[in-house]
C-alpha positions in Angstrom: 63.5 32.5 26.7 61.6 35.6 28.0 58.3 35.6 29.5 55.2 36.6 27.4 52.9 39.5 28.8 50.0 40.1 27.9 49.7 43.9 28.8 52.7 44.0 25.9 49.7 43.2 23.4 47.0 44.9 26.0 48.4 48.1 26.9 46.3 49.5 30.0 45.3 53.0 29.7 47.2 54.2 27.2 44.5 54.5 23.7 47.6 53.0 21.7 46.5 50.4 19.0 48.3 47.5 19.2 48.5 44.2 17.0 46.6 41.1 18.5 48.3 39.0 16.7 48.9 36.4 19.2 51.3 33.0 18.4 48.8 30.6 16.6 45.5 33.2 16.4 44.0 34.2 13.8 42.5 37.3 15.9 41.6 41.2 13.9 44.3 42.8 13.0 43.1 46.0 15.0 41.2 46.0 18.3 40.9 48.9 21.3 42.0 48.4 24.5 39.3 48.0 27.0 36.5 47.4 24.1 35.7 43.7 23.2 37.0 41.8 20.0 34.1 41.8 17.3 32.4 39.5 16.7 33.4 37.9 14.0 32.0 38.3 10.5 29.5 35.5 9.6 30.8 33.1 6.9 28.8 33.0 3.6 26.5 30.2 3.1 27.5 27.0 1.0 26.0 27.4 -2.2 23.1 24.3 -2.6 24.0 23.5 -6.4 26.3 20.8 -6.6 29.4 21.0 -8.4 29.3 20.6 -12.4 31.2 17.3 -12.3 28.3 16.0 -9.7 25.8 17.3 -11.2 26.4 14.5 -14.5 27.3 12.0 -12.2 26.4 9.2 -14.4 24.1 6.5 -13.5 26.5 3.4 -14.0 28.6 4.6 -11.4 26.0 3.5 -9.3 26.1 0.4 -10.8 22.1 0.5 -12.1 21.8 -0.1 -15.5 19.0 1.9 -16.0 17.0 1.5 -19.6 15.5 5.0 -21.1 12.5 6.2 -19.5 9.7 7.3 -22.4 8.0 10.6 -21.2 4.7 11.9 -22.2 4.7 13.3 -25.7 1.9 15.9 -26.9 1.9 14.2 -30.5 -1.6 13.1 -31.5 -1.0 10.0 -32.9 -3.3 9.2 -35.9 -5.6 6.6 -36.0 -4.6 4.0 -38.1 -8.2 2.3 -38.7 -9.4 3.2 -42.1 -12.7 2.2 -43.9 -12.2 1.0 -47.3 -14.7 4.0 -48.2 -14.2 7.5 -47.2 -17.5 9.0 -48.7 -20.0 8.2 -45.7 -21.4 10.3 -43.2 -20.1 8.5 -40.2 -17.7 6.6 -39.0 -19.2 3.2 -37.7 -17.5 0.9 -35.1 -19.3 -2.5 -35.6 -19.5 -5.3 -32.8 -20.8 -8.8 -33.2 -21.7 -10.6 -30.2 -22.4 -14.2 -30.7 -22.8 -16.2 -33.5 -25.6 -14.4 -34.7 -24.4 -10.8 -34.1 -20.5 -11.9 -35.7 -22.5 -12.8 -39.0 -24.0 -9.1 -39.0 -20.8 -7.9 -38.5 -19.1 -10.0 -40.8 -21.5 -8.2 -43.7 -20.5 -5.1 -42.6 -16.8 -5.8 -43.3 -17.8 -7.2 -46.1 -19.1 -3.7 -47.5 -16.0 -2.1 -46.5 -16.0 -1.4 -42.3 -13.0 -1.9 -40.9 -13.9 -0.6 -37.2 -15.0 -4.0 -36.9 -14.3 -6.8 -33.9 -16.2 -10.0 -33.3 -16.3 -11.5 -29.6 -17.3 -15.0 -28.9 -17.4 -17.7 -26.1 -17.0 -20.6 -28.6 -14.1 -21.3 -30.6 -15.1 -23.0 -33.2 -18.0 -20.4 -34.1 -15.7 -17.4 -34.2 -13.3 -19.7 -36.6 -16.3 -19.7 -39.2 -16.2 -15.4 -39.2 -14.2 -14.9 -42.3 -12.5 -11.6 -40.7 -8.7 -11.0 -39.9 -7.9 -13.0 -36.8 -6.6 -9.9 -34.4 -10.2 -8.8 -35.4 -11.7 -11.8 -33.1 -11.9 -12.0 -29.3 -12.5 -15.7 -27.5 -13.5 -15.1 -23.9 -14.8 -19.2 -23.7 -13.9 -22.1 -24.1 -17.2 -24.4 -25.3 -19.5 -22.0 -25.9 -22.7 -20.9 -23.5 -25.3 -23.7 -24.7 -28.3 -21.3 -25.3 -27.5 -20.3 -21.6 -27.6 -16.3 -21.4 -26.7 -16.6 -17.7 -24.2 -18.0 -18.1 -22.7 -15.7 -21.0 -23.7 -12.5 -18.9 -21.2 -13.9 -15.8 -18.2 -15.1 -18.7 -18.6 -10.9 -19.8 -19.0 -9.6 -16.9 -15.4 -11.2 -15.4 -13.8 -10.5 -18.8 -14.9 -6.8 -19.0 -11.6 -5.7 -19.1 -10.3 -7.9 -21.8 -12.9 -6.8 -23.5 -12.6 -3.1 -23.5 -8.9 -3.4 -24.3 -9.8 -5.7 -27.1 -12.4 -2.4 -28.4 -9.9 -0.2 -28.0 -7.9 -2.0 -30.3 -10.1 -2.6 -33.1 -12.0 0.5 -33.4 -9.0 3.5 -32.8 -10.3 6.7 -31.6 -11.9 8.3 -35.0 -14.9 6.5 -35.0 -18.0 8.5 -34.2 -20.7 6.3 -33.3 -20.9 2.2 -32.3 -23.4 -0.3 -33.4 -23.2 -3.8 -31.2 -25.3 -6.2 -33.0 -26.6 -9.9 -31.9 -28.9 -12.6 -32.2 -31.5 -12.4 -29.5 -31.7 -16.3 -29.1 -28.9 -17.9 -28.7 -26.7 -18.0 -25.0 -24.0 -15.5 -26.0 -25.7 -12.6 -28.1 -28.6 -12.9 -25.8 -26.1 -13.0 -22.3 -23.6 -10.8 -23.7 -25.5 -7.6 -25.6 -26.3 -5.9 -22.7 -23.1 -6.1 -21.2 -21.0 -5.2 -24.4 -23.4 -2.0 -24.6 -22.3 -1.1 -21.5 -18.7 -1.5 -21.8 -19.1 0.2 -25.3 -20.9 3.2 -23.8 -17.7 2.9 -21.1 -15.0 3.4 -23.7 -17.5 6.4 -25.7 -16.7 8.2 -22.2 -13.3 7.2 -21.8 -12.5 9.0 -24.9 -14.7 12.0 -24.5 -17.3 10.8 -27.2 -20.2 10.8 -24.7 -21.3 13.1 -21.5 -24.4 12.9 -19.4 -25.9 15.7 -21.7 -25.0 14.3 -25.1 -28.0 11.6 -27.1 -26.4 7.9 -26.8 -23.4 7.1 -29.4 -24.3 3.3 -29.2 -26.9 1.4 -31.0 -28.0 -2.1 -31.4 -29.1 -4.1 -34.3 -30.7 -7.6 -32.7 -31.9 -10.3 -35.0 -34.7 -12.2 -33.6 -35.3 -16.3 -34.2 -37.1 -17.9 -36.8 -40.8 -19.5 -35.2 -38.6 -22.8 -35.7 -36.0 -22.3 -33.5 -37.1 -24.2 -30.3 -38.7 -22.5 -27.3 -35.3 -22.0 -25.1 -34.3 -19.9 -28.1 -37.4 -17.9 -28.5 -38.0 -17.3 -24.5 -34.1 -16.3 -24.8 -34.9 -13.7 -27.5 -38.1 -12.4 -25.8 -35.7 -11.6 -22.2 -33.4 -9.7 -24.2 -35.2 -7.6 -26.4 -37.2 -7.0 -23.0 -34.0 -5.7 -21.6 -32.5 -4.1 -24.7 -36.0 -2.1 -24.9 -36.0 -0.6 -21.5 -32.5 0.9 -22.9 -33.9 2.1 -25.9 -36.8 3.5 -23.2 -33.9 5.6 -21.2 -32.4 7.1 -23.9 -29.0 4.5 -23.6 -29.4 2.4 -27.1 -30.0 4.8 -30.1 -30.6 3.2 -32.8 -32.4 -0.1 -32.2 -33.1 -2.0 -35.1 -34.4 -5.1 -34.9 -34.1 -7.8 -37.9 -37.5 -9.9 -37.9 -35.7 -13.2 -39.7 -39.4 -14.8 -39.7 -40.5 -11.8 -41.6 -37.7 -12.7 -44.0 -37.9 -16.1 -44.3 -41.8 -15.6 -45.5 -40.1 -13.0 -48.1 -37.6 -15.3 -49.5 -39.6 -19.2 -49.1 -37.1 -20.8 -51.3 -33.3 -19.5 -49.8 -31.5 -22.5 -48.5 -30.1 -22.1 -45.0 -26.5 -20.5 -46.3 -28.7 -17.9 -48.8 -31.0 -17.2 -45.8 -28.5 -15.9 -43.5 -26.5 -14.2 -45.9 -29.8 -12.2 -47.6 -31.3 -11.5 -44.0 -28.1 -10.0 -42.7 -27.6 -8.0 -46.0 -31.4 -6.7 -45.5 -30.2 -4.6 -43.1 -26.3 -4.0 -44.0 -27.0 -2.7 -46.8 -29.6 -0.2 -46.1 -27.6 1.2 -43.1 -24.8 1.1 -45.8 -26.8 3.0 -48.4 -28.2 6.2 -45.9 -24.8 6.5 -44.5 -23.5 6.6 -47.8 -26.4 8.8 -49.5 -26.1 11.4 -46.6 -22.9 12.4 -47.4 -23.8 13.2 -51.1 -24.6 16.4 -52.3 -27.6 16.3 -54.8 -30.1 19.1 -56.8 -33.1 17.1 -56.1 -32.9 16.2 -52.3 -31.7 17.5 -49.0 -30.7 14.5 -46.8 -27.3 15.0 -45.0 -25.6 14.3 -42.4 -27.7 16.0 -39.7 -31.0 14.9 -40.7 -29.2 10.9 -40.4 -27.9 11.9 -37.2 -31.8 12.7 -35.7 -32.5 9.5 -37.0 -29.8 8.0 -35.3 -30.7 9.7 -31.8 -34.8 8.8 -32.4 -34.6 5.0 -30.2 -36.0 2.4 -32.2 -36.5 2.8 -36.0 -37.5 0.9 -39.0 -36.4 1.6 -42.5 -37.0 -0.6 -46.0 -35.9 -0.5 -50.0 -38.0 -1.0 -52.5 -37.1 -1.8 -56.4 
């Protein structure tokens, strides 16, 4: 075999071109003698997208059986809460708190609400509020025994059960909330001011309420009868104490507060069952009938919507019927 040299692929002074194209290189076809090789030309960079078969790789060939993953939908989802009435000025959202306050609401479903829930610490009082069941809410177990303490701590750990349990009942198209109670027993008095509060938390959460709009929650309280004991009237005198200075700031609008010894004197003869029933429509009713009669056009009067609203934002009110 003859020897390689490589002058034969270098020639020295001579400006011939030769072929580099040395045994096993992959060299440029041309280069000049005495001048270094180029450098060589960059390769491209790999493109980042993955190939089209990778790019589906499917998720059980990792072996994860992975269940569909709902994304956030623009739909508005309508609200499936319906009065049995569609002629009224507003929309009402009706809480009872208590024995007391579930009666009140219990005559507002009664006239056709239906943005109406009932919470309660005592089972068997909640089983007496002839309402559907998913309308009720137990937070206790025995009750609070005309103990408002101890009803304000049972709301105050359940706060979120009990906001949940609003958003439920009420849906999103009501436009303003009345919580009503009895002033003198342990869980209307214990719980009012809490379920205001949570109710006013909710009016936020849904952009009903802002720190420049009036108050979107009210109150209808029932006070005791003069024969109720003394626990329950000092009861009833703490919390319309409390539930004033709210009315005071601007936070409970309407307050409306049912005198049931006013009522009693009205109606001597009522047994117990009539007595309830009447007091509680005293002030159903009424609400029932300007809600109602504000929405009406008429020739003679101008009372609509507007003027209820003012009345609505004005703190504490009275109103009565006459034949």
């Amino acid at each position: 075999m003859s020897e390689t040299n490589i002058s034969d692929y270098y020639p020295q002074n001579s400006g011939e071109e030769k072929s580099t194209n040395l045994p096993g290189f992959d060299a440029p076809s041309q280069l000049v003698a005495g001048e270094p090789a180029p450098e060589p030309a960059p390769e491209p960079a790999p493109e980042l997208t993955a190939p089209a078969e990778k790019q589906s790789l499917e998720i059980e060939d990792l072996g994860i059986d992975l269940p569909d993953i709902p994304l956030p939908d623009d739909e508005i989802i309508e609200d499936s809460v319906k009065d049995e009435f569609d002629d009224a000025a507003f929309n009402f959202a009706i809480v009872g708190v208590g024995q007391g306050g579930s009666r009140i609401a219990e005559t507002f479903w009664n006239l056709g609400y239906r943005r109406v829930g009932v919470i309660n610490t005592a089972k068997q009082d909640l089983s007496l509020i002839k309402i559907p069941e998913e309308n009720k809410l137990l937070i206790g177990e025995g009750g609070a025994g005309k103990n408002p303490e101890a009803a304000d701590e049972v709301f105050r750990i359940k706060y979120e059960d009990i906001l949940d349990f609003l958003k439920k009942v009420f849906g999103t198209a009501y436009e303003r909330v009345l919580v009503c109670a009895g002033a003198g027993g342990g869980t209307g008095a214990g719980g009012a001011a809490k379920v205001l509060e949570i109710c006013h938390d909710l009016n936020q959460s849904l952009g009903k309420e802002t720190k420049d709009t009036d108050a979107k929650v009210g109150c209808v309280i029932a006070l005791p009868t003069r024969g109720e004991g003394i626990k329950v009237q000092e009861n009833a005198k703490n919390v319309i104490g409390k539930i004033l200075g709210l009315s005071k700031a601007g936070v409970v609008s309407p307050l409306v507060i049912l005198d049931n010894e006013k009522i009693k004197q009205l109606y001597p003869k009522l047994s117990v069952n009539q007595f309830w029933s009447t007091a509680n429509n005293s002030v159903c009713s009424i609400l029932h009938l300007f809600n109602k009669i504000s929405a009406k056009e008429s020739a003679y009067t101008t009372f609509d919507k507007a003027d209820l609203e003012t009345i609505f934002s004005s703190g504490i009110i009275t109103f009565g019927a006459t034949p």
